[in-house]
C-alpha positions as CSV (number, residue, x, y, z in Angstrom):
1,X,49.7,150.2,44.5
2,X,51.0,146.4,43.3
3,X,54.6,145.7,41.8
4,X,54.6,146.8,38.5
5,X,52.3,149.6,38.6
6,X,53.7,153.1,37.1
7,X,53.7,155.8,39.8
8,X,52.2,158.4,37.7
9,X,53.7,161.3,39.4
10,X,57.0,160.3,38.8
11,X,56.1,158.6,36.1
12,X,58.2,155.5,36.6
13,X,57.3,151.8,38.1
14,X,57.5,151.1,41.5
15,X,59.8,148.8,43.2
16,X,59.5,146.6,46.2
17,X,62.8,145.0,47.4
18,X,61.8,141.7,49.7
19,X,63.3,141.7,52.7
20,X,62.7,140.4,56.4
21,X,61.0,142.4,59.0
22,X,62.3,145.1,61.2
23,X,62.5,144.8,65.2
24,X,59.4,147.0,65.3
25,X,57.5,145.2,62.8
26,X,57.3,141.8,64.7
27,X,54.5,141.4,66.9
28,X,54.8,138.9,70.1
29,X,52.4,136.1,70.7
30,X,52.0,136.4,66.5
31,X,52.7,133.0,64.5
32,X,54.1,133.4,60.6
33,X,53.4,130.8,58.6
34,X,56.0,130.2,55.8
35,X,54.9,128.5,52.6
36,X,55.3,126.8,50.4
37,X,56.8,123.9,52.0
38,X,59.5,121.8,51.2
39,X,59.3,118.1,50.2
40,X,62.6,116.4,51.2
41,X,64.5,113.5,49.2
42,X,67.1,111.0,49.5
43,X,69.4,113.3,47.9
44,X,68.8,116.3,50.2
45,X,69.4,113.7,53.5
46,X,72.7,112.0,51.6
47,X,74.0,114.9,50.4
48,X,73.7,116.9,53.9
49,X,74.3,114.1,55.8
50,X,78.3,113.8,54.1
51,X,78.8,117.1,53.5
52,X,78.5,117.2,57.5
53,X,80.5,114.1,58.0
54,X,78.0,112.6,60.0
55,X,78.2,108.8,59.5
56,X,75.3,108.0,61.3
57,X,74.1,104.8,59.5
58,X,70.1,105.8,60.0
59,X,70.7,108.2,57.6
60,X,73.3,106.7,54.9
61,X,72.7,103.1,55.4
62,X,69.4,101.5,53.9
63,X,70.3,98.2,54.1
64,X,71.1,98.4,57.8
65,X,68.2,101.3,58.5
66,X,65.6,98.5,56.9
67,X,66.5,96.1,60.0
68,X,66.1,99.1,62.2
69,X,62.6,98.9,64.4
70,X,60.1,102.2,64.2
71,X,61.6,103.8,60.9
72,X,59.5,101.2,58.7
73,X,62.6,100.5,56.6
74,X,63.1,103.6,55.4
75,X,66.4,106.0,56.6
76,X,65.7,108.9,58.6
77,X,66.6,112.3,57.4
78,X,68.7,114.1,59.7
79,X,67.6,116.1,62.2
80,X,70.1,118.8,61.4
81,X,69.1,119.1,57.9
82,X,65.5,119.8,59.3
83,X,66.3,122.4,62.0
84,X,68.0,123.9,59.1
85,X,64.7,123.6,56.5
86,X,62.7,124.9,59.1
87,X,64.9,128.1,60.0
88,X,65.4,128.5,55.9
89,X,62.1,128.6,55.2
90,X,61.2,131.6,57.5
91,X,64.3,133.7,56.3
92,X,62.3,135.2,53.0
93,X,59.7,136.3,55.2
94,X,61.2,137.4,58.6
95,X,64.8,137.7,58.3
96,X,66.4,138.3,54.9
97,X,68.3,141.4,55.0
98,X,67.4,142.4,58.4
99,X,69.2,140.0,60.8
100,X,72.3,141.1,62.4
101,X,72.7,137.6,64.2
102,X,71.3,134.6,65.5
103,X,72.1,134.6,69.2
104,X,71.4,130.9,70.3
105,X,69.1,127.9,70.0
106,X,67.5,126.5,72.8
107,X,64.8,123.7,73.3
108,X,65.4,121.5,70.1
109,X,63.2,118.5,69.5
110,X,62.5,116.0,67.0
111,X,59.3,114.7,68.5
112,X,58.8,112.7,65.1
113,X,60.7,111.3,62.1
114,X,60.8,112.8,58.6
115,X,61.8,110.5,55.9
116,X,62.8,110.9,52.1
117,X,59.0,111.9,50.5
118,X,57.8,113.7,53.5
119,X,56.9,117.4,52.7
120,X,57.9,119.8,55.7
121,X,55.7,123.3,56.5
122,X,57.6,125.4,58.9
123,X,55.9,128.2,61.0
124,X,57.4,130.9,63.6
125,X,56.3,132.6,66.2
126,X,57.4,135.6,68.3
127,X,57.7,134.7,71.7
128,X,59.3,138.1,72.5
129,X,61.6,141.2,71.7
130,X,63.8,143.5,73.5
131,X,65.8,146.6,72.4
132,X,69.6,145.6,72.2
133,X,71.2,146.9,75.5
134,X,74.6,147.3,73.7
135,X,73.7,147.5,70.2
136,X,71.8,151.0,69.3
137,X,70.1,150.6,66.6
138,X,69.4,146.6,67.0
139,X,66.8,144.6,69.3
140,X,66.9,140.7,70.2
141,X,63.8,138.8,69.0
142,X,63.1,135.8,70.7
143,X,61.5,132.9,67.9
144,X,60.0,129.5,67.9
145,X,59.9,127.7,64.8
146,X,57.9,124.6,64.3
147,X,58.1,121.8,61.4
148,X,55.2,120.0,60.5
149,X,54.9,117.3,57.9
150,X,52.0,116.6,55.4
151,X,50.2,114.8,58.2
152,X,50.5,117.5,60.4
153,X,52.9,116.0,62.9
154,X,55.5,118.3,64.6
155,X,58.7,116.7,63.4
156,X,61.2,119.7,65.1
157,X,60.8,122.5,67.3
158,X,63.2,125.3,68.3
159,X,63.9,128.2,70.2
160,X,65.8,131.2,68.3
161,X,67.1,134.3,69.9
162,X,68.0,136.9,67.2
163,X,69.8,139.8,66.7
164,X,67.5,141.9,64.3
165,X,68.1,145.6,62.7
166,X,65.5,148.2,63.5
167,X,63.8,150.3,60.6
168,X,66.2,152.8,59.8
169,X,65.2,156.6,59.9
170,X,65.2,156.8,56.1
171,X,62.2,154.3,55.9
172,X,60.1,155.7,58.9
């Protein structure tokens, strides 16, 4: 049955609440891809870039930035505002409503720049998951997530261990 079908027995339309997915529903050694992605501008980069206090002139200073070598005069978008894009574009599909807790990131790179115009794709996969020693009820899912620009070029990686909710008995 699709959203906005009427369940005839009950005689009233179904509804499906989006949410992320439970411990058991992730699958290790599987890759989600999140679309669509997210094209990133000057104002996304100066906006993030002061709201964080980071004065970093790659990012604020174009003048400066244009004298720079290997950034082709443009300013570089921070690096923090993509590991964030990345992460945010996964939560719809794998964690809205469903993570307890993000537990750590580990092995973050930037192997390439992203600059104002670029358009970033982000994908995760499950690398692994444990039931919560501690925390009936919960389980720690280990993540990678990857950002890719139009061209294709990784432009961040990171490693995410989460603290995620497992289906509750009402939903088995």
């Amino acid at each position: 049955m699709s959203t906005g079908e009427i369940d005839t027995a009950a005689g009233t339309p179904i509804r499906i609440t989006q949410r992320g997915l439970w411990f058991e529903e992730f699958a290790e050694g599987t890759v989600y891809e999140h679309r669509p992605g997210r094209t990133v501008t000057e104002a996304d980069n100066v906006l993030f870039t002061t709201l964080t206090m980071n004065t970093q002139a790659l990012h604020l200073d174009a003048a400066w930035s244009a004298t720079q070598p290997g950034f082709d005069g443009q300013r570089l978008i921070n690096s923090m505002f993509t590991l964030s894009t990345i992460v945010g574009l996964s939560v719809s599909q794998l964690t809205q409503g469903t993570l307890v807790a993000n537990l750590g990131f580990s092995e973050v790179a930037f192997p390439a720049p992203l600059f104002a115009g670029d358009t970033i794709y982000a994908e995760t996969e499950c690398t692994g998951k444990r039931e919560s020693r501690s925390r009936p009820g919960e389980g720690v899912v280990n993540l990678v997530h990857v950002g890719r620009n139009q061209h294709g070029q990784v432009v961040a990686r990171a490693a995410r261990a989460t603290l995620v909710r497992k289906r509750p008995t009402e939903e088995s």
